[in-house]
N, C-alpha and C positions, 0 to 999 in steps of 0.2 A: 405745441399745446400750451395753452395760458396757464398760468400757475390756479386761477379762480377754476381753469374746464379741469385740472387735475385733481381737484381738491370735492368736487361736485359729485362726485361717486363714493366718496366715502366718510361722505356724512350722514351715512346712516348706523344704526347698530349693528356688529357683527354678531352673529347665531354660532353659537359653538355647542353640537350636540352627542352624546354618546349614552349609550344603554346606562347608566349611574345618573348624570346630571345636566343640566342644562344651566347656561350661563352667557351672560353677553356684556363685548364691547363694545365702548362707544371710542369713536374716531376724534369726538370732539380736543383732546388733545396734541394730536397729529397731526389735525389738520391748522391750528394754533401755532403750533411748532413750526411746522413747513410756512405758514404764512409770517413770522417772525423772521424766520431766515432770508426768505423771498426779498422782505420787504430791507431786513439788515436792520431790524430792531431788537436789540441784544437784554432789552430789559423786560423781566422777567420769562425768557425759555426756561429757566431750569423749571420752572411751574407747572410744566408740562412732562418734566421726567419723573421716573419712579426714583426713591430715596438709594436705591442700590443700584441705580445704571451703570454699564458697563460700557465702555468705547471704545474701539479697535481701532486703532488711527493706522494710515500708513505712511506716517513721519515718524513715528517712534515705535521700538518692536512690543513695547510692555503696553498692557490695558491699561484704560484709565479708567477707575473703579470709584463711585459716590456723584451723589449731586454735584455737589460744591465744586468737584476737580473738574467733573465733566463739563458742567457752566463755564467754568474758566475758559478751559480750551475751545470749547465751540466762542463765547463772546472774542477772546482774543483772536480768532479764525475772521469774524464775520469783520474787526477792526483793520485786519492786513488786509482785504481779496477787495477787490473794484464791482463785482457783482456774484451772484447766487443766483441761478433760472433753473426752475423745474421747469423738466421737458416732460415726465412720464413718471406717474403713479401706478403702482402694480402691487396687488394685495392677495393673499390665502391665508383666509383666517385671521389671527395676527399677527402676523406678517406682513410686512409691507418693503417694498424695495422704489425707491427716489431717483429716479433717473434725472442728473443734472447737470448742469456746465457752470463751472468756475471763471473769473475773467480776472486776472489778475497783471496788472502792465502787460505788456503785450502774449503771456500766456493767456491760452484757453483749454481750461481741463475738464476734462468728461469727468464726472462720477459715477455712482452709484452708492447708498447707505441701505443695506439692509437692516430694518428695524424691528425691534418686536414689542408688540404692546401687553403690559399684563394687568391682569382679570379688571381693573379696573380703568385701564384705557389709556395710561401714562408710558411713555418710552421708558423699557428697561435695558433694552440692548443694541448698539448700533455699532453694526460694521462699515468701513469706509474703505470704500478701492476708488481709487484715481489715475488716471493716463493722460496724457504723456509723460514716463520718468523726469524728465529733463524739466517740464514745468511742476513735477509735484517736489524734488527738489531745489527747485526758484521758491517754493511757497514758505518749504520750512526752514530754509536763509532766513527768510523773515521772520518765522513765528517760532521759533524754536528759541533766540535771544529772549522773546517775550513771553515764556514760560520758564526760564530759567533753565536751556539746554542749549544745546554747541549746533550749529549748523553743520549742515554735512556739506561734502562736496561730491558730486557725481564726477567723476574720474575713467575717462577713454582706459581700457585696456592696451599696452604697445605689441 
């Protein structure tokens, strides 16, 4: 799927409705977002998150919590990897989960970011899972110097 056919479904308002209130999002940030990354254009995504996002990376076990940190680490992410491809957008509500492949020297990593949009349509939380070990620890060799952390090393059990 092309990242423009993934992005084509949820450009509309989402309806969120219950017996007290009604209320709706709009995608128009998400889908900003995700074509920012697609394209590896690092200036201005944080414009797109909420002031209190939250990031669950899986290169480091602690969250990364506020705009400003979150920016860092996604622009220094998009400055190390060779490409970002959405393969598949999938949404309930707001929620949304980004099906995608990393390409970084000769890895290629599948993701997934579970994101959640709030009341006003700006990413407040994004979890990140990636496969294969072996290339999600290639990645943060790289990126972990350029946030001011220790690379790890994946180590065989004997």
């Amino acid at each position: 799927m092309s990242l423009q056919g993934a992005w084509s479904f949820t450009r509309h308002w989402l309806k969120f409705t219950n017996e007290e209130n009604f209320f709706m999002v709009t995608t128009e940030h998400l889908d900003a977002y995700l074509n920012a990354m697609g394209n590896r254009h690092v200036e201005g995504l944080e414009a797109y998150m909420a002031d209190n996002v939250i990031l669950r990376s899986p290169i480091v076990p602690v969250p990364f919590e506020g705009k400003e940190l979150v920016f860092q680490i996604v622009s220094r992410l998009l400055e190390t990897i060779d490409d970002f491809e959405l393969k598949l957008l999938l949404r309930d509500g707001a929620d949304f989960v980004a099906v995608f492949t990393i390409k970084f020297g000769d890895h290629i990593i599948d993701g997934m970011d579970h994101m959640h949009l709030d009341d006003m349509g700006f990413i407040d939380n994004m979890t990140v899972a990636w496969r294969p070990l072996a290339s999600v620890v290639a990645v943060q060799q790289k990126l972990a110097p350029k946030l001011g952390g220790k690379p790890m090393q994946l180590v065989p059990l004997e």
